[in-house]
N, C-alpha and C positions, 0 to 999 in steps of 0.2 A: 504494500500500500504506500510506502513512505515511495518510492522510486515512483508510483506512477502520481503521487501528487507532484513530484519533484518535475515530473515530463509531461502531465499538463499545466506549468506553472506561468507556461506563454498564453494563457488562456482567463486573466484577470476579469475580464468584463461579465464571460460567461456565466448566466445563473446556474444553469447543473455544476461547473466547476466550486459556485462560491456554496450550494450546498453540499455537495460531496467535500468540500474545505472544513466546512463547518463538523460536518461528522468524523472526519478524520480528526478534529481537532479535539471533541468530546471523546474519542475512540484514547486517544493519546493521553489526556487527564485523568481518565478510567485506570489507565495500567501506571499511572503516577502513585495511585488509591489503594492498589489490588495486594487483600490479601491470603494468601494460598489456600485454595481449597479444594487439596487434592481429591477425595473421592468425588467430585461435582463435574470438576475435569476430566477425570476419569471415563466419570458415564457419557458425558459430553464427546470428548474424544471418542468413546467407543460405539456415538451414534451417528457418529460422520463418519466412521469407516465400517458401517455394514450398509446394507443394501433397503435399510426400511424405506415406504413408502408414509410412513406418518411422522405426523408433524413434531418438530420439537417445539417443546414449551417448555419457558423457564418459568417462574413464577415464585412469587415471595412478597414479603408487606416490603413497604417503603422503607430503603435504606437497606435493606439485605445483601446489597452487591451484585444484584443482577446483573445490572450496565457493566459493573467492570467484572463480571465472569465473561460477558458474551465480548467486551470489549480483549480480553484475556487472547479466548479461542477464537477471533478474528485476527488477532494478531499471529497465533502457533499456526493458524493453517494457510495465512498468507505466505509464513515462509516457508512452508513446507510444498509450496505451489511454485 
């Protein structure tokens, strides 16, 4: 993610550039926040590499860390891409 903001960066005016900016940005301050919580991860990782058809859901009250789990595995399987 960090290289493709970096290589649409000739691209200031653009509104999809300045939202996609903006979520990278909160995506970024998530993983400033994050912290470890391996079995979450775990199940997480282990449903992006099977073959389900059903949906993930994360879910929790307010302040649980959602954003910065999903922000976490956004980041592990960007670079694993």
């Amino acid at each position: 993610m960090d290289i493709c903001m970096i290589e649409w960066g000739h691209y200031p005016n653009d509104p999809l550039y300045i939202e996609v900016l903006q979520h990278w940005l909160c995506t970024r301050a998530n993983l400033d926040h994050f912290y470890e919580q391996g079995h979450v991860l775990k199940a997480i990782n282990e449903y992006i590499s099977s073959q389900s058809n059903r949906p993930l859901i994360v879910h929790g009250v307010s302040g649980s860390g959602k954003s910065a789990i999903l922000s976490k595995i956004t980041a592990t399987v960007s670079a694993m891409c």
